[in-house]
DODONU-826079 format. One record per residue (C-alpha): residue number from 0; x, y, z. Coordinates in steps of 0.25 Angstrom, whole numbers, plus 5000, padded with zeros to 4 digits. Example, Ala and Ser with C-alpha at 12.3 -4.5 7.8 and 13.67 -1.06 7.14 Angstrom:
<atoms>
> num	x	y	z
> 0	5049	4982	5031
> 1	5055	4996	5029
</atoms>
This chain:
<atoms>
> num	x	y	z
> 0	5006	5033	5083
> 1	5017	5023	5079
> 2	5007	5017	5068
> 3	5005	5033	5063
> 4	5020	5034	5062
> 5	5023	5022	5054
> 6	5013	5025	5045
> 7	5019	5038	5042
> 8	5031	5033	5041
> 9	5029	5022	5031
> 10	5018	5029	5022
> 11	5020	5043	5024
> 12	5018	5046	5010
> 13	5007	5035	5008
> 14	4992	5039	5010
> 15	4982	5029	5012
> 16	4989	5019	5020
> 17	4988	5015	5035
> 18	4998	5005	5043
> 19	4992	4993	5050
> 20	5006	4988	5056
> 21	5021	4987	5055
> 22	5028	4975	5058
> 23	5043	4974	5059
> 24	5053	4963	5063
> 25	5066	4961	5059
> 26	5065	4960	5044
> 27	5054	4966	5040
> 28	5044	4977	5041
> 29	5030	4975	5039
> 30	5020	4988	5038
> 31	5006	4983	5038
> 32	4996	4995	5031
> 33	4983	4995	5023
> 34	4977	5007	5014
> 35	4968	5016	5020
> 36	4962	5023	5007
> 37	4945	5021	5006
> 38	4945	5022	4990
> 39	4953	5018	4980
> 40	4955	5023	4966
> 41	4954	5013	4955
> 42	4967	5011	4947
> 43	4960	5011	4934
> 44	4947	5020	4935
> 45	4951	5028	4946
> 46	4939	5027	4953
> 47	4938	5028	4968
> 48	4935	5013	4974
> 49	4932	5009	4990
> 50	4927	4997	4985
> 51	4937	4987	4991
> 52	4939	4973	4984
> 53	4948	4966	4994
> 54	4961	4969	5002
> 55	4975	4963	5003
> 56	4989	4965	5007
> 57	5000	4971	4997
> 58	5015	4967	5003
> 59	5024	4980	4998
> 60	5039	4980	5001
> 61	5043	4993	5006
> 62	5057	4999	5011
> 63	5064	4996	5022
> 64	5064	4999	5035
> 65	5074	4998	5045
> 66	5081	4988	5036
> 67	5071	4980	5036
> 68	5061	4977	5023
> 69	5047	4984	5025
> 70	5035	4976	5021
> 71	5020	4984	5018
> 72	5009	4977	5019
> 73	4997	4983	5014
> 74	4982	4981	5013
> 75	4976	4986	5003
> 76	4963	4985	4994
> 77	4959	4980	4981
> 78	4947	4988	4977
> 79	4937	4986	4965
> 80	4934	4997	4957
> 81	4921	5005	4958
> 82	4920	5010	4944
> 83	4912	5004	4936
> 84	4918	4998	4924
> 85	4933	4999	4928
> 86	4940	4988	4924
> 87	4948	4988	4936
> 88	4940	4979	4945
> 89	4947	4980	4957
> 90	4961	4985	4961
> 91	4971	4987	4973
> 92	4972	4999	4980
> 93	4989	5006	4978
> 94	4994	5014	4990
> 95	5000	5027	4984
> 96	5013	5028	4988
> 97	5015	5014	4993
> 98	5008	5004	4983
> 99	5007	5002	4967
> 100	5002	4990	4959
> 101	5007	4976	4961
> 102	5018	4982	4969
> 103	5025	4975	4980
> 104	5035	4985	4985
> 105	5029	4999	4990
> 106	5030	5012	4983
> 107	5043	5015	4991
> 108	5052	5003	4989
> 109	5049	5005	4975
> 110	5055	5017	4973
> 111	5067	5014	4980
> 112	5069	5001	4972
> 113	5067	5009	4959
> 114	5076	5020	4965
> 115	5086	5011	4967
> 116	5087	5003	4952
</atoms>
């Protein structure tokens, strides 16, 4: 139950991602989670891939919570395209919502920090 809740809570308006794990202490808090979507768009065809390449762990800063720093840590896929002839050989899969390319703070944090300049 208290795994269900704390997804709600932190990606209520996100689809496709499940939480591991949180971890708290006294200066930080950690939220462990991978994707859960099967296939993948390719960014520059647009076709459907399931054809996973390999798998590593994007760090995003997110709000904060209790005063304390949030820290996202989350799996996610690098698939290769299945079209043939797409110049985009392989590509990282972007949590809508949540994720966008090359960034390191999540969707959220970024708009506060563009709301507040």
């Amino acid at each position: 139950m208290a795994d269900v809740l704390l997804q709600d809570l932190w990606f209520h308006q996100v689809e496709g991602v499940v939480v591991e794990s949180v971890i708290t202490d006294s200066k930080l808090v950690v939220v462990r989670a991978r994707t859960a979507a099967g296939r993948v768009a390719c960014p520059a065809c647009g076709a459907a891939s399931a054809r996973v390449h390999s798998r590593y762990v994007r760090r995003l800063a997110d709000s904060a919570v209790g005063g304390r720093p949030a820290l996202i840590e989350l799996r996610v896929r690098r698939f290769r395209c299945s079209q043939q002839g797409c110049l985009q050989v392989t590509f990282a899969e972007q949590v809508d919502g949540l994720t966008f390319r090359h960034g390191r703070r999540s969707a959220g944090l970024r708009r506060c920090w563009n709301g507040w300049r």
